[in-house]
N, C-alpha and C positions, 0 to 999 in steps of 0.2 A: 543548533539543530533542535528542533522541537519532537518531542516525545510523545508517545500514546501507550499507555498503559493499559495491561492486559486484563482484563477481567474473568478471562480464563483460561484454556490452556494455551489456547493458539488465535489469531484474528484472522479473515480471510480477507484478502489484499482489498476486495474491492469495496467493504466494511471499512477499510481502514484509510482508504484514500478517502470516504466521507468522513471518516471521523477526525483526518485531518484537516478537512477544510480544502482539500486539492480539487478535489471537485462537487459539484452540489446534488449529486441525483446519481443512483445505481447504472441508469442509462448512462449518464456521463464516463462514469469510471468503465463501464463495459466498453465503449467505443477509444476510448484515450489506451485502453489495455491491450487492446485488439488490432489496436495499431500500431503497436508496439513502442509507446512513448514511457511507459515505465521500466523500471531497472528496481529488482531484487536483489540486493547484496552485488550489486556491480553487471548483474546479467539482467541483457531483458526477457521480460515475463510477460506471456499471451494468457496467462492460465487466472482471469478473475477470485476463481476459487479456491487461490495457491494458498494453503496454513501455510503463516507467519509466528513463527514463535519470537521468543525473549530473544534478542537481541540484534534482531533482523531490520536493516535498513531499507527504507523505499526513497528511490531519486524518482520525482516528475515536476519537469516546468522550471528547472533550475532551484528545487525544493528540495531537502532531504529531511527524514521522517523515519526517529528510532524507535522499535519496539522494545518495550522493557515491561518485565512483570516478573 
C-alpha cells in the first residue's frame, strides 16, 4: 500500500488522489468523486473536500493509498 504524507494537519481527498498519482488533474478527481468511485475508510465519499487525517485510507481503481503524518 503506498503512502502520502502529511505536510499538515489534514489533506483534502481531492489533493491527495493527485498526490497520489490516481488521477492527473483536479478535474479528474472532482468527476471520479462525484461519481462515486472512491472509498474513505471502506465508505464511499461524494465530498472532494472531505479533511483526511493521519491514518485514513483512500481505495480508487483497485488502489489503496494511506495517510500518515
Amino acid at each position: 500500500m503506498e503512502t502520502i504524507e502529511l505536510r499538515e494537519e489534514y489533506i483534502k481527498l481531492g489533493q491527495a488522489l493527485k498526490a497520489a498519482g490516481m488521477v492527473s488533474s483536479g478535474v479528474e478527481a472532482k468527476v471520479v468523486i462525484q461519481d462515486g468511485l472512491v472509498k474513505v475508510n471502506g465508505v464511499i465519499e461524494y465530498q472532494r473536500g472531505k479533511k483526511l487525517y493521519n491514518g485514513a485510507i483512500i481505495e480508487f481503481d483497485g488502489q489503496s493509498v494511506k495517510i500518515v503524518g
